[in-house]
C-alpha positions as CSV (number, residue, x, y, z in Angstrom):
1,X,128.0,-77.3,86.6
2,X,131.4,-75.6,85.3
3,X,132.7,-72.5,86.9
4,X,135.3,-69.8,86.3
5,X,137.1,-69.3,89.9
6,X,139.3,-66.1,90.0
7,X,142.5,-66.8,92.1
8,X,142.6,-63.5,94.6
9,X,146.1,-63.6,95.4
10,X,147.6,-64.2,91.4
11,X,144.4,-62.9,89.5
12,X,144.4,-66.0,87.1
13,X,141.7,-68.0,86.7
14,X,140.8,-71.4,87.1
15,X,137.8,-73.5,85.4
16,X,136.2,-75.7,88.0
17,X,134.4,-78.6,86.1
18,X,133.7,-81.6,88.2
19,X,131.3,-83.1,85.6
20,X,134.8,-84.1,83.9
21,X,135.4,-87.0,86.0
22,X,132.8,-88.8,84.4
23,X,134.9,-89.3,80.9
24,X,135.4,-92.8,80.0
25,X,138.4,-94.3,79.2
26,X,139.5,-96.5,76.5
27,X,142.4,-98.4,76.3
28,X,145.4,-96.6,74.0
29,X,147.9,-97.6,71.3
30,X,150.5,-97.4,74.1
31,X,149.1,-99.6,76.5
32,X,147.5,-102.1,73.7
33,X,150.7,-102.3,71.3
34,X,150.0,-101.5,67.6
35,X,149.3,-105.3,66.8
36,X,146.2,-104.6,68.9
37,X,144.9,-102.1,66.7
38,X,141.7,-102.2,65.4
39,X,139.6,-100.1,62.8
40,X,136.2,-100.1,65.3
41,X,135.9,-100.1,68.8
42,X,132.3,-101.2,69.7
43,X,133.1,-99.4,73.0
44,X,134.4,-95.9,71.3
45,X,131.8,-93.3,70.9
46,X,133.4,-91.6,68.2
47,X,133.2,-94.5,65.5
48,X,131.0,-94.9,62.7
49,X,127.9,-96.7,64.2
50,X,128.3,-95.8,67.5
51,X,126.0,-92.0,67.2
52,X,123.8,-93.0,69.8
53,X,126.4,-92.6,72.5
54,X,127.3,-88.9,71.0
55,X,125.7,-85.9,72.9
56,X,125.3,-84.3,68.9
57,X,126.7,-84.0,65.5
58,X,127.3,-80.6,64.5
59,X,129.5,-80.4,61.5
60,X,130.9,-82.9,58.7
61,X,133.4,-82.9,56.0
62,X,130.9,-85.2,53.5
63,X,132.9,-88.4,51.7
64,X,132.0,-90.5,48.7
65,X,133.1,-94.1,50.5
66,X,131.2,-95.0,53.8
67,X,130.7,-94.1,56.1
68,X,130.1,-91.0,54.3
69,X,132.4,-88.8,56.5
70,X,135.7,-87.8,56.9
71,X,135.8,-85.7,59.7
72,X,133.3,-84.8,62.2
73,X,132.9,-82.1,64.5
74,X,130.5,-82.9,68.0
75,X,130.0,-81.1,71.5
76,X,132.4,-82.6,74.2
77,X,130.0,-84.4,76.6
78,X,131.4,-83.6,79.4
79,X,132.5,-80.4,79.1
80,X,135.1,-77.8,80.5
81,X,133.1,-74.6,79.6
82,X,129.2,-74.7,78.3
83,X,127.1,-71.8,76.4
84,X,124.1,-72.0,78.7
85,X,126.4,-72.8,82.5
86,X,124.3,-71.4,85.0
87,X,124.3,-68.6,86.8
88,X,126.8,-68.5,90.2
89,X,124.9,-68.0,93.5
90,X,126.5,-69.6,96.2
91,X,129.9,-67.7,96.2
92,X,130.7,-65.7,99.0
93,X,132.4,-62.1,99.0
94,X,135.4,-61.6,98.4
95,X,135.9,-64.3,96.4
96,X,135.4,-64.2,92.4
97,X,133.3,-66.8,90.5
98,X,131.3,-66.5,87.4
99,X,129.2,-69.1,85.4
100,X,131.5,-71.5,82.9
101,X,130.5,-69.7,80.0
102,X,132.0,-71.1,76.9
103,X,132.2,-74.1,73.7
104,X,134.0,-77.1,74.1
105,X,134.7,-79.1,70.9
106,X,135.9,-82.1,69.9
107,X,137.0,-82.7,66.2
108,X,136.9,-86.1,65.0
109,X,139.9,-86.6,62.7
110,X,139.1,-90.2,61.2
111,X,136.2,-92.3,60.9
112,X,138.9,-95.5,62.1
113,X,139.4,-95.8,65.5
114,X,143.6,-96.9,64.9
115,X,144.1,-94.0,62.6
116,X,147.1,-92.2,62.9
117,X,147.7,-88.6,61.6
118,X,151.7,-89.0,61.2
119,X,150.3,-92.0,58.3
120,X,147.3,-90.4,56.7
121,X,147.3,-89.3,53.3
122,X,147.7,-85.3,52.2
123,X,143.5,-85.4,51.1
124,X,142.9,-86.3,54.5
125,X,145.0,-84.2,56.7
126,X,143.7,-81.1,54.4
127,X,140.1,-82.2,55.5
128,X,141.2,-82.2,59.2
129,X,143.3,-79.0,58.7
130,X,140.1,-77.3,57.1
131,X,137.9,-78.7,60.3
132,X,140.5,-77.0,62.6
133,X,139.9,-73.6,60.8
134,X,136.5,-73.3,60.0
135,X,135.7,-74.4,63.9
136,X,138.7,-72.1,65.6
137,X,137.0,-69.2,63.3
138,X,133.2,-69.5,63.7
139,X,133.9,-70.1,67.5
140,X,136.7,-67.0,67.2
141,X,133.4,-64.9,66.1
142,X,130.6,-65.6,68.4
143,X,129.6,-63.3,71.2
144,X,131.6,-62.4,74.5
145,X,134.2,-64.8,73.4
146,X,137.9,-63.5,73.6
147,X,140.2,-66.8,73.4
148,X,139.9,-70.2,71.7
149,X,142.7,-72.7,71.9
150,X,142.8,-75.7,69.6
151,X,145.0,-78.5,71.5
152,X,145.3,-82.3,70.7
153,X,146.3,-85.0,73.0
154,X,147.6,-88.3,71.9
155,X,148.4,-91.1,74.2
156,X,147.7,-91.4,77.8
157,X,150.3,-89.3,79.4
158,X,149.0,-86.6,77.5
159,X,146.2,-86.3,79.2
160,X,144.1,-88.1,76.6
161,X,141.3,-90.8,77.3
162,X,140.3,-92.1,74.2
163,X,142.4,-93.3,71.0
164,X,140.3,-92.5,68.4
165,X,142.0,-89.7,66.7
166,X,140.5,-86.4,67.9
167,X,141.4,-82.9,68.7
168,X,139.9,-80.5,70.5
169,X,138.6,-76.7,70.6
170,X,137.8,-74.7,73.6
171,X,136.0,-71.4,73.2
172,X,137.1,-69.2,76.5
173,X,135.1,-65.2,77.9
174,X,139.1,-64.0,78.5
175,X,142.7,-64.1,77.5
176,X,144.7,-67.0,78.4
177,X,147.8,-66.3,80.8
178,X,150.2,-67.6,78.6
179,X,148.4,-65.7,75.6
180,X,148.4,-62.2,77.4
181,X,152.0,-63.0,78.0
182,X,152.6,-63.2,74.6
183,X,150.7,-60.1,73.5
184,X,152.3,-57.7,76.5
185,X,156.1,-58.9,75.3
186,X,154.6,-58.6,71.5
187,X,153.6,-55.5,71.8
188,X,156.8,-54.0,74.1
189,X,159.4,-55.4,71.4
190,X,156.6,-54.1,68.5
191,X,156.9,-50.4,70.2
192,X,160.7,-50.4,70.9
193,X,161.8,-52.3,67.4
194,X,158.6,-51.3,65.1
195,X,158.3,-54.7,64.3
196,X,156.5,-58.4,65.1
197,X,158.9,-60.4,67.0
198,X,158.0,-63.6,65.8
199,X,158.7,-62.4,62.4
200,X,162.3,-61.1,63.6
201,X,162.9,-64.2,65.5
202,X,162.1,-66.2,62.0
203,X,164.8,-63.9,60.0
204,X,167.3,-65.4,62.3
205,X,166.7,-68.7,62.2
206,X,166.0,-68.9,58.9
207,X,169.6,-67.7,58.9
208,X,171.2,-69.7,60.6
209,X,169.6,-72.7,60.0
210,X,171.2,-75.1,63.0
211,X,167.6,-75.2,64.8
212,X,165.2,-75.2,61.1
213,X,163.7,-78.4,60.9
214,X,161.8,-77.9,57.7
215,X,160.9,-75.1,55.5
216,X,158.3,-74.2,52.7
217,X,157.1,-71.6,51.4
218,X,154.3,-70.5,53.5
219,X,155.9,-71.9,56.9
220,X,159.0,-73.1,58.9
221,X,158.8,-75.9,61.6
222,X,161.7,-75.7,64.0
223,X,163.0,-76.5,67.5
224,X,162.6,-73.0,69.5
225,X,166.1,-71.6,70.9
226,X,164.5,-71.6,74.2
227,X,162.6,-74.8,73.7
228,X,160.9,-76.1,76.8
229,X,161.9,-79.6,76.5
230,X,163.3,-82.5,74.3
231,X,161.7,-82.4,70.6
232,X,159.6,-79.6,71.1
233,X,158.8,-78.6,67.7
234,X,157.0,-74.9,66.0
235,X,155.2,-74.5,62.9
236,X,154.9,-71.0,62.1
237,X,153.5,-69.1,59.3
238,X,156.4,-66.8,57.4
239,X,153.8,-64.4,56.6
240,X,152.8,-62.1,59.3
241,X,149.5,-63.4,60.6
242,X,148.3,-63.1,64.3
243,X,145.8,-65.2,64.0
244,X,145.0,-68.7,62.7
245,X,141.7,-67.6,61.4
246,X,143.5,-65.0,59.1
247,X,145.5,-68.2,57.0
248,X,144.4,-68.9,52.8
249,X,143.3,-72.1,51.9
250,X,146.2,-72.8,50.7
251,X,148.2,-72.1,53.4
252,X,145.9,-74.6,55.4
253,X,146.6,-77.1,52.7
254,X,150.9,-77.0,53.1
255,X,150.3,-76.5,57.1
256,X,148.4,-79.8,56.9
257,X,151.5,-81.4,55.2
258,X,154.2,-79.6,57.3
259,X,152.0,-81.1,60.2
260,X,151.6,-84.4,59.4
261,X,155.4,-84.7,58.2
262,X,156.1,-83.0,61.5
263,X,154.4,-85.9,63.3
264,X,155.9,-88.4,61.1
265,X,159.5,-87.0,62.4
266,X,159.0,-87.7,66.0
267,X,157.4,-90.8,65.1
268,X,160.5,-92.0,63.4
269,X,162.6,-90.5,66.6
270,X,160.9,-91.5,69.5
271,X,158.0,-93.7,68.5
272,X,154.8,-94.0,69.8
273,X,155.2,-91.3,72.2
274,X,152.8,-89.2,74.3
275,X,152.2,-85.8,72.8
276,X,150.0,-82.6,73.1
277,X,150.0,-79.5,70.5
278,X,148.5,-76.8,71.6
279,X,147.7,-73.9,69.3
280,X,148.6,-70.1,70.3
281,X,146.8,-68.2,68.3
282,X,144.9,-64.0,68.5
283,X,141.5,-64.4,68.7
284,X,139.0,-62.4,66.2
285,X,139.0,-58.9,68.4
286,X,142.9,-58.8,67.4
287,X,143.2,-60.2,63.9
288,X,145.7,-58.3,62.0
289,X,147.3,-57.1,65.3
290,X,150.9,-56.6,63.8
291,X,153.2,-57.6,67.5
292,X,150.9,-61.1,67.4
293,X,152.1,-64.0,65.2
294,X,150.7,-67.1,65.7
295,X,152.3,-70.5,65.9
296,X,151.5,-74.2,67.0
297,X,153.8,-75.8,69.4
298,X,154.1,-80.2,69.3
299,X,155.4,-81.1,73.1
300,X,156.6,-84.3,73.1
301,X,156.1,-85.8,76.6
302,X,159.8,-87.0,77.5
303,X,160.1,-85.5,80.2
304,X,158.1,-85.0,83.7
305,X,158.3,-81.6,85.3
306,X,159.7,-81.9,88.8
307,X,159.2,-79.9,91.7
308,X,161.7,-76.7,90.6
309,X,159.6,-76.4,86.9
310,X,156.1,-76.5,88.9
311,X,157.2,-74.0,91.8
312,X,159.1,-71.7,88.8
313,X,157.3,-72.2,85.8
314,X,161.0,-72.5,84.3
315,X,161.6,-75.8,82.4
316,X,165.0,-77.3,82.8
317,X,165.3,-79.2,79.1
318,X,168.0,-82.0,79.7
319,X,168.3,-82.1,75.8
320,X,169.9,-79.6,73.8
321,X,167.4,-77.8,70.9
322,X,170.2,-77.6,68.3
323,X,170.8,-81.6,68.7
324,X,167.4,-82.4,68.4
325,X,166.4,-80.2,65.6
326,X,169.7,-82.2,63.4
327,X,168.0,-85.4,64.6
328,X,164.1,-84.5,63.5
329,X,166.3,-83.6,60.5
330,X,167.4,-86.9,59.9
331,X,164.4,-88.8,61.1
């Protein structure tokens, strides 16, 4: 049983999802070394072979070779939020609850179980940049349902607990803190300067250049002025969108590339490193909003927030954004 528990003395919300526990856990690439590697893990549920252990199948990008997909998209198991959550009866006043009403995703990126997304070839990451959109916008458009984020976690201290390659969508009934954040500052510096702030904010990077990490056409990747913490990296679109849902397809094709090439860059840095992205994105109520632009932010995990960052909710980033953006230059 999930729930939603409302917070009486912040007014944020919490998801309580006990079922969760129950995940498995595999080993990963950082605790087996990549010698270990393997292409099947009798063990993984999410390799080719292994359906019986999945709780569904419900969408696939077809291939010619076996085993006849490339990417696969199935309900999380054991998951966060769920469409049919039953009702909340137990909770007494005053305290706020409602059922977990929701989706949660996972997106299989690879059919191998050691596949890597910083190595994969551009036909691939397009397939798994395609997945990502078609999912974040069908889910975007079904009833009652205001946010989706699209987040991956690679490596254990990112919270991940299997290696296969995978990502994952969750399909929330409100707006995310950090997302209502982003639409209240939006829309005061859209009312006082008549303009998106994410596309002002591009202008002067793009000028100045010290912090651009790469740059094509249709998007920049860049370490933020105020990033959070060492090789914390954006991808954002140049042209106004405030939502994922409203890119081209060929603006999914060069933000697979950017991505992968992105990944590729802190690869070549850092190594094998613990990472989450996380997508920030409008949902489909506010597509075409003009003070919402959205982005996806890579967060390395360098660094472990301390007691200050936890009771603030202000990072303290030992590394400087202007060094590490000439370094992911380099890589």
């Amino acid at each position: 049983m999930t729930e939603l528990r409302q917070d009486r003395t912040s007014g944020t919300w919490v998801i309580v999802a006990p079922a969760r526990r129950l995940r498995p856990t595999l080993p990963s690439p950082e605790r087996s070394g990549p010698s270990e590697g393997r292409s099947f893990d009798p063990a993984c549920p999410f390799c080719p072979g292994n359906e019986a252990q999945l709780p569904g199948i419900l969408a696939e990008t077809p291939a010619s070779a076996p085993p006849g997909w490339q990417v696969r998209v199935v309900p999380n198991k054991y998951p966060a939020l769920a469409l049919d959550a039953p009702p909340i009866s137990s909770v007494a006043a005053p305290h706020v609850a409602t059922a977990g009403y929701g989706v949660h995703e996972v997106v299989i990126e690879h059919p191998r179980h050691d596949a890597d997304l910083s190595a994969l070839a551009d036909t691939e990451m397009r397939a798994i940049v395609r997945c990502y959109h078609q999912r974040f916008t069908f889910l975007a458009a079904q009833p009652r349902i205001e946010t989706v984020v699209l987040f991956r976690n690679h490596g254990v201290a990112s919270g991940s607990s299997l290696p296969h390659p995978h990502a994952q969508l969750i399909a929330l009934p409100l707006t995310t803190p950090r997302l209502q954040t982003l639409a209240t500052w939006g829309r005061q510096r859209y009312d006082a300067e008549g303009r998106c702030a994410t596309c002002s904010e591009l202008e002067v990077e793009a000028a100045a250049r010290d912090r651009i990490v790469d740059a094509t056409a249709d998007f920049l990747s860049l370490v933020p002025f105020a990033a959070e913490r060492p090789g914390e990296l954006w991808i954002v679109p140049q042209r106004h969108q405030a939502s994922f849902a409203e890119t081209t397809a060929d603006e999914q094709d060069a933000f697979a590339h950017l991505l992968r090439d992105s990944l590729r860059r802190l690869k070549a840095t850092y190594g094998n490193l613990a990472y989450n992205f996380v997508l920030d994105s409008a949902g489909h109520g506010a597509i075409g909003a003009p003070h919402l632009h959205w982005r996806l932010r890579i967060l390395p995990n360098l660094v472990t927030w301390g007691g200050f960052e936890l009771g603030t909710g202000i990072p303290i980033n030992p590394s400087s954004p202007e060094q590490d953006a000439a370094t992911l230059r380099d890589a």
